[in-house]
C-alpha positions in Angstrom: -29.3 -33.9 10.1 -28.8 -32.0 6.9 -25.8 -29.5 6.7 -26.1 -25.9 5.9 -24.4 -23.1 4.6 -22.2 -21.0 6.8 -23.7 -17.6 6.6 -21.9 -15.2 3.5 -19.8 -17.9 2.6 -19.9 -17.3 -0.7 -19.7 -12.9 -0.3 -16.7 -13.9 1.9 -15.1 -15.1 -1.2 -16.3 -12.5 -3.2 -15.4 -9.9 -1.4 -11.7 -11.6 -1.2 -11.4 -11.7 -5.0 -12.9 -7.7 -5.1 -10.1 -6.8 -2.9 -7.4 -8.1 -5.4 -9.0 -7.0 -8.5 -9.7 -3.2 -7.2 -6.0 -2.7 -6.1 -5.6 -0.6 -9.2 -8.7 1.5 -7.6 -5.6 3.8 -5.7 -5.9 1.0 -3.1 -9.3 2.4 -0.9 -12.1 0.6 -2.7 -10.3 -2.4 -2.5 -8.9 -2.2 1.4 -12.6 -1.6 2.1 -14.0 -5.1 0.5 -10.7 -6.9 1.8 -11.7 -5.7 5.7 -15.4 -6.5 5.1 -14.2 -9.6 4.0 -11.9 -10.6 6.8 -14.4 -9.6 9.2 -17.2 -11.8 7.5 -14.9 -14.4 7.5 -13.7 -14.2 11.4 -17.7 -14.3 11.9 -18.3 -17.3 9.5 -14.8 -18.9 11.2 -16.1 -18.7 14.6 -19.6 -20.4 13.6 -18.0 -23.0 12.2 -15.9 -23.9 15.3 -18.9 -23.8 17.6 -20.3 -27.1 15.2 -18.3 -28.6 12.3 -21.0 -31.4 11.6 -23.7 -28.6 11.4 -22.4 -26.4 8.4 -20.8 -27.2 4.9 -19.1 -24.0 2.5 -16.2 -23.7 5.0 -13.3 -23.9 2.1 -14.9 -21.1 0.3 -14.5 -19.0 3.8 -10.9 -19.9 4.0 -10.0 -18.9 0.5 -12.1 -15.9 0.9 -9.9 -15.0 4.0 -6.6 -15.7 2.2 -7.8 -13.5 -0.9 -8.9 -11.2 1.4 -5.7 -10.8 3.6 -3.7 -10.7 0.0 -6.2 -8.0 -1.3 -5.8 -5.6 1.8 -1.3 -6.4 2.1 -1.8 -5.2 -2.1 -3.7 -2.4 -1.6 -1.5 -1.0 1.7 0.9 -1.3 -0.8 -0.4 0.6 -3.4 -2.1 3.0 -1.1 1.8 3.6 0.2 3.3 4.0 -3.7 0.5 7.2 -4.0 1.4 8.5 -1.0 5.1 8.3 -2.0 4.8 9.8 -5.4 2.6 12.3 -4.2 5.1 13.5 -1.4 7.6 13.6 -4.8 5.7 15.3 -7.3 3.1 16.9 -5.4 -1.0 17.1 -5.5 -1.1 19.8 -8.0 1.0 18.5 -10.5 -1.6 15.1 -10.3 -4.2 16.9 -12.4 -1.4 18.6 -14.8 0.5 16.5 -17.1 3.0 18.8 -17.9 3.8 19.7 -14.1 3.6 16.2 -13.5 6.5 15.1 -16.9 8.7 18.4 -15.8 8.8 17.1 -11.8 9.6 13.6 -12.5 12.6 14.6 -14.7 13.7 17.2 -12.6 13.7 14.2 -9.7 15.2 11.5 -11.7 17.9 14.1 -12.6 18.6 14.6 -8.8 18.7 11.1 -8.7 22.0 10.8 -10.6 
């Protein structure tokens, strides 16, 4: 019997490595493709289980997991950082580079 693919194998992985590049992305674009991603995977990882012998591609649905779980820890991270500096300098000062230079000092000067 010829093997086949495991169903989005390969967008598994994608999706994984789309979840570590758009980190930068202030963390949702990236947290979105890195759940997909881990979902897709669980699927493709529960397939696989049912018949081993049947389907082939089942590294590129482990890596995609692993990127994926790396991708979604990065962008909670980064998703926390905004929430942080917002809570410090405040939403208004985001669009105003000025307000945004005068907070920052005036908070690294409480600092010390």
């Amino acid at each position: 019997m010829e093997q086949q693919k495991l169903p989005n194998a390969t967008l598994i992985l994608v999706f994984g490595i789309i979840s570590i590049v758009t980190c930068c992305c202030y963390g949702i674009i990236g947290l979105i493709f890195g759940i997909i991603g881990l979902v897709l995977a669980n699927k493709a990882t529960n397939i696989y289980a049912l018949d081993p012998a049947l389907y082939e591609g089942y590294n590129n649905v482990k890596l995609g997991k692993t990127l994926s779980i790396i991708g979604i820890v990065l962008n909670i991270l980064v998703v926390i950082f905004f929430i942080w500096i917002i809570s410090i300098i405040g939403w208004d000062s985001m669009q105003n580079e000025e307000l945004m230079r005068e907070r920052l000092e005036d908070y690294l000067q409480n600092m010390e």
